[in-house]
Structure formats: structure tokens, C-alpha cells
N, C-alpha and C positions, 0 to 999 in steps of 0.2 A: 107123358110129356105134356105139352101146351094144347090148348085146342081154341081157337079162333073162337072169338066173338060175335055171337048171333046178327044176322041181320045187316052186317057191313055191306054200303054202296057198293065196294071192289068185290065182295065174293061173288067168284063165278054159281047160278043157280044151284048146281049141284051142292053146293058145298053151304049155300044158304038153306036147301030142306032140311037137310044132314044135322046142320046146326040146332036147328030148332028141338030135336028131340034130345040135343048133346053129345051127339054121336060125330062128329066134326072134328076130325082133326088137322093140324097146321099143314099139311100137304092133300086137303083135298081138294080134287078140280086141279093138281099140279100136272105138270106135261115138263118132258127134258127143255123145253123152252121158255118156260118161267121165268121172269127176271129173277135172280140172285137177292137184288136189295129186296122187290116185293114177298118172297121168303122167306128172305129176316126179318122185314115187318111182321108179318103174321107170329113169329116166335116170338120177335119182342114183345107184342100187344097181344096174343091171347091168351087165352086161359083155358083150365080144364076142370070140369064138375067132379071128378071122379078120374081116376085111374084107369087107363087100358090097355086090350093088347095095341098097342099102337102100331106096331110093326107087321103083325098080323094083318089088321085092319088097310094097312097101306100096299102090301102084299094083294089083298082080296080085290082092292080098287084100280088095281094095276097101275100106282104109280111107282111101286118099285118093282123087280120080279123076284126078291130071295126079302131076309131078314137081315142080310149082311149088307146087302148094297141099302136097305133102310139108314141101319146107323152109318152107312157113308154120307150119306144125303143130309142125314140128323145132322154131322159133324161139319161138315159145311155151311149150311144152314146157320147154323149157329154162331161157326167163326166169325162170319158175314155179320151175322145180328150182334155180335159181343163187339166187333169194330167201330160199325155201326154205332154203339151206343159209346164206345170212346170216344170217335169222334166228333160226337153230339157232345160230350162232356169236358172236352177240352175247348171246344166253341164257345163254352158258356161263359156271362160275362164277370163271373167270378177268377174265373182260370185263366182271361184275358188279365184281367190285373195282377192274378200271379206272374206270368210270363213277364208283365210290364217292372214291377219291381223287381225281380232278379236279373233281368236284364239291365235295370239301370243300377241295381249293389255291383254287377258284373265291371258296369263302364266306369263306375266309379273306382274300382278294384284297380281295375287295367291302366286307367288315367293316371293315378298316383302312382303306380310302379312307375310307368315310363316315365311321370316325369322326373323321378328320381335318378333315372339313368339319363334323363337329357340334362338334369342340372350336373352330373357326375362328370359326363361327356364335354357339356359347354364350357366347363367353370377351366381348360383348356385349351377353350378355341374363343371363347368371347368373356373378355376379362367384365364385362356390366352385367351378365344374366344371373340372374338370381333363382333362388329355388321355386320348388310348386309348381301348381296349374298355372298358378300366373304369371309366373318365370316363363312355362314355355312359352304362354299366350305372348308374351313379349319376344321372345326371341322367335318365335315365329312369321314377324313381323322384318327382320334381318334380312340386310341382302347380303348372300353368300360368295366368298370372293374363292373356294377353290373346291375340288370335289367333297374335302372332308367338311367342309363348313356348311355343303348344302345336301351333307346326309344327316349334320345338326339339328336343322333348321328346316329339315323335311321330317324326322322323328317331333319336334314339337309341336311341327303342324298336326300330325298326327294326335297326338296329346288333345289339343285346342278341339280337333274336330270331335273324337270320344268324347271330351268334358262336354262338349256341345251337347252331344246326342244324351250324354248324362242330364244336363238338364231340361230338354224337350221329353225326355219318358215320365221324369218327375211332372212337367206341366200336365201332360196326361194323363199320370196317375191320379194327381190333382182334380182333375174334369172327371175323372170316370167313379171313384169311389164314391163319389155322394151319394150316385145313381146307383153302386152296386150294393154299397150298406152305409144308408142315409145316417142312423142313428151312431154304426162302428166308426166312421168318417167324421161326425162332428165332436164326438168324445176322445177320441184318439189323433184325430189329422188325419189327414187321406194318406200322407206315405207309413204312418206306424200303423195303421189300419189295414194297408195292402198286405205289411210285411208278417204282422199275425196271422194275418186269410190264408198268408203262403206258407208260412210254418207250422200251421195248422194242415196244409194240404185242399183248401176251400173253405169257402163261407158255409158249408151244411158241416163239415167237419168239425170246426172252432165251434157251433152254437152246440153241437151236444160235449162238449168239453165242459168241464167242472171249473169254477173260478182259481182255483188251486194249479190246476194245472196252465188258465190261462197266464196266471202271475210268473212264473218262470217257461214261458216257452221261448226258445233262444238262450236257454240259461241250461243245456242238454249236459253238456260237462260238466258244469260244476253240480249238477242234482244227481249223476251218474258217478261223481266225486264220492257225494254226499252216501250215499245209497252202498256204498262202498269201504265208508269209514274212513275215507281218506282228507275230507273238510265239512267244512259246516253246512246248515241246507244254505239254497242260493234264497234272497229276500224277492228276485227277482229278475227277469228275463230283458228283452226287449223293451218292455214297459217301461224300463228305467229313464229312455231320452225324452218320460212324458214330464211335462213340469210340474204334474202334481207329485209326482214320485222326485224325480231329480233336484226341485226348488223346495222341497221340505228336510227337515234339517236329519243327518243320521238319526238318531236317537227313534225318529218315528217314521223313517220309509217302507219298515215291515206294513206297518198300519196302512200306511198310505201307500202302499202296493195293494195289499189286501182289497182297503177300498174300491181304488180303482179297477183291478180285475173283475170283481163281485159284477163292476156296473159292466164292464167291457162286455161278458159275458153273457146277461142280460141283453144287449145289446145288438150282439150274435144273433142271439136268438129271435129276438124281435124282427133282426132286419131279415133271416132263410124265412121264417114262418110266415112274417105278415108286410116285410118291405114299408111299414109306415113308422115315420117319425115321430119319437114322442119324446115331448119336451121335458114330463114328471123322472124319465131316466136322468135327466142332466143336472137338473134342480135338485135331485136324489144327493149325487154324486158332487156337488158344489156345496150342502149342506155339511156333507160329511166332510169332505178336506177342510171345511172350515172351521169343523170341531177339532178335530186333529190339531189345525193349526192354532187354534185357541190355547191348548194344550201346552204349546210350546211359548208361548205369547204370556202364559201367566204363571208358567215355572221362572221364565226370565222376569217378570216384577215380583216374585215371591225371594228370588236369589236377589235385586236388586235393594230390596228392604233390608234383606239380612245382611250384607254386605254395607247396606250406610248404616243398620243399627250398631252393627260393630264398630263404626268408622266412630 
């Protein structure tokens, strides 16, 4: 199993001679009175040079009295250190921005339904309300003159305050992705940036992802269509609301997907491995959409020639 790290401040004496020869395993120097967490620490953080009876060994030292109650101790132990290390990993400020953008795709979700049903409701009871967020934000605004008018008018408040909170999670997301992937954030925008990191599952996830795969992620159907013989492959995912993808014309979004994932990608990786910003990714990535769009720029005066040569 694991065996402690030589030399540590906390190991009780014993368990630091022990160490030194290699002989140290993650329950030595334990007693029934050990904290739990400092247990899983030692599992999380040590290591072992070599293979042993471990159970033996911890038998011999009298911290367990059988091999059976060892692996109970193991199995605990462990739980502890695996939770442990979840809840280190959902702290992290990666996992913070995922929670932040699906929370606000959620409020944004939730918002538009209801106000669909407060315009469905209103257009009823208040002959001026008009549809949307903004309908309710308006009639939320109404003084209600009997019970059914201020169940109205207390559902679009509702509406107004989720839209609210939709876009205070978006200001957030704004503020925090710079700092969590400087380079994914400046090439992407901080909310298409979040919402990759989160369909990818984290920012270590997405950077060992292949540009291929970053180009259609959020595009799971129609590549599971695809894969299926049921459509064509998808040109592209979520990337699509980028303007380098969505303001260049059909004909070359394949292109200008590709591109742009190749650098996303890149970009990934740059910001899990090294967190520094580097300008030659974006210059990269600004060169090529421009070829692309050259592309387009000089088939339209080669058709514009042909077309007056005819005339």
C-alpha cells in the first residue's frame, strides 16, 4: 500500500526511524485516537519504495490486532483520503467557474420559461404586458388590484429577480475566468471559456483534449448522430457563438472552426500547465482567420469580375 514520506515534521519519532530505512508504513505510530483526516493525509501524500506485508507489519506493531481489522482501518482510511481529495477538487478555482456558469445557463433556463407562462397568464389580466424578461421586468412593476393579479405580478417578480441573479453570476464569471485561464478567457470570452471548462469537466480535462474534439464539444448529438449514420459530422460545438466561427460566412466555418479550436486548445494547455499569458497564441489565431477570410474577400472580386465581364 502507501508508506509515508521520510522525515515529516508531524511523524511521531517512531514512525520517522522506521522511515528512513523504508520500512514505514501509513499507520505507524497510529493509536484508536488518531485523527481520521491526519490518516488520510499520510495516504494521500505517501508513498512506498517497494511492496509489503503491510498488514503483517501493522499487526506486528500493534496497531491493528488481526489482518481483517487492518483492511477495515485501510478502508476507512481511505474513504476519508478519497473525500478528502473530492473536496479539495471541487474547491478548486476551476470547478468554481463550472458551478458559476451552469448555474447561470440554469437561471437563464428557469427565467425564460416562467416568463413565458407570466406573458401566457398576463396577456389575461393586464391587457399592456408584453412578452420576455422584459415584459415581466415591466409588469412586475404593477399594482395588483385583486388576488389573481398579485399572483401575476408576484411570478414576474420572480422572473426579474432569477434574470437578476442570471446576470450577477455572468459578472462573475466575467471577474474570475481571466484569473482561472488567462489565455482560454481572452480568446474565447470569459462565459464561452467557463462553458468549455464545464463540458469538458475542468480546465486539466479540456487541455489534454485533442483540437478535434475541442471543435464540437456541446455538439454530443449531432456527433453521436453522426457516428451512427444517422447525419452528417457536426462543423462544430459551442464554439459556434465565437465570431470568428459565426461572422464568417458558411462556405468556410469548417475552416474557421478548426482554427479556432487548434488555438483554444493550445490555450488549455498553456493556461493548466504554465497560467501565463501569451500574446503569440492570439496573433497566431488573428493571422489565420484572416487568411480565411481573405479567402472569401477574393472569391467575391473574382465572381464580381466575372459577372461585369459578362455584363
Amino acid at each position: 500500500m502507501t508508506d509515508m514520506d521520510e522525515g515529516t515534521e508531524t511523524d511521531p519519532p517512531a514512525a520517522a526511524s522506521t522511515a528512513n530505512d523504508g520500512a514505514a508504513g501509513w499507520f505507524t505510530g497510529m493509536t484508536d485516537d488518531t485523527d481520521p483526516d491526519a490518516a488520510a493525509e499520510r495516504v494521500r501524500m505517501g508513498s512506498a519504495t517497494a511492496p509489503r506485508d503491510w498488514p503483517s507489519i501493522a499487526v506486528d506493531e500493534e496497531v491493528v490486532d488481526s489482518r481483517a481489522a487492518y483492511y477495515d482501518r485501510l478502508h476507512a482510511v481511505t474513504t476519508a483520503a478519497t473525500r478528502s481529495a473530492v473536496r479539495e477538487r471541487e474547491r478548486a478555482d476551476d470547478q468554481q467557474l463550472v458551478h458559476a456558469v451552469r448555474a447561470m445557463d440554469d437561471c437563464e433556463r428557469l427565467a425564460n420559461e416562467l416568463a413565458e407562462r407570466v406573458a401566457a397568464w398576463a396577456g389575461s389580466r393586464f391587457p399592456s404586458s408584453s412578452p420576455g424578461i422584459a415584459g415581466a421586468r415591466a409588469l412586475a412593476t404593477e399594482d395588483p388590484t385583486d388576488e389573481l393579479d398579485r399572483r401575476v405580478v408576484s411570478l414576474a417578480t420572480q422572473v426579474s429577480e432569477i434574470a437578476d441573479q442570471r446576470d450577477a453570476l455572468e459578472a462573475t464569471i466575467e471577474q474570475t475566468a481571466p484569473a482561472v485561464a488567462p489565455n482560454l478567457a481572452a480568446m474565447a470570452g470569459a462565459t464561452l471559456a467557463a462553458r468549455l471548462i464545464a463540458l469538458a469537466g475542468g480546465l486539466e480535462s479540456l487541455a489534454k483534449k485533442p483540437a478535434g474534439t475541442v471543435q464540437v464539444l456541446g455538439a454530443e448529438d449531432a456527433l453521436f448522430a453522426h457516428l451512427a449514420g444517422r447525419a452528417p459530422s457536426p462543423k462544430h460545438g459551442v464554439i459556434y457563438t465565437h465570431e470568428f466561427v459565426r461572422g464568417t460566412r458558411p462556405d468556410d466555418r469548417g475552416s474557421a472552426a478548426r482554427a479556432l479550436a487548434g488555438k483554444l486548445a493550445l490555450a488549455a494547455r498553456v493556461d493548466h500547465y504554465s497560467g501565463v499569458y501569451r500574446e503569440s497564441l492570439h496573433d497566431d489565431l488573428r493571422e489565420r482567420m484572416a487568411t480565411i477570410r481573405a479567402r472569401a474577400e477574393e472569391e467575391r472580386d473574382e465572381n464580381d469580375e466575372t459577372h461585369g465581364g459578362a455584363a
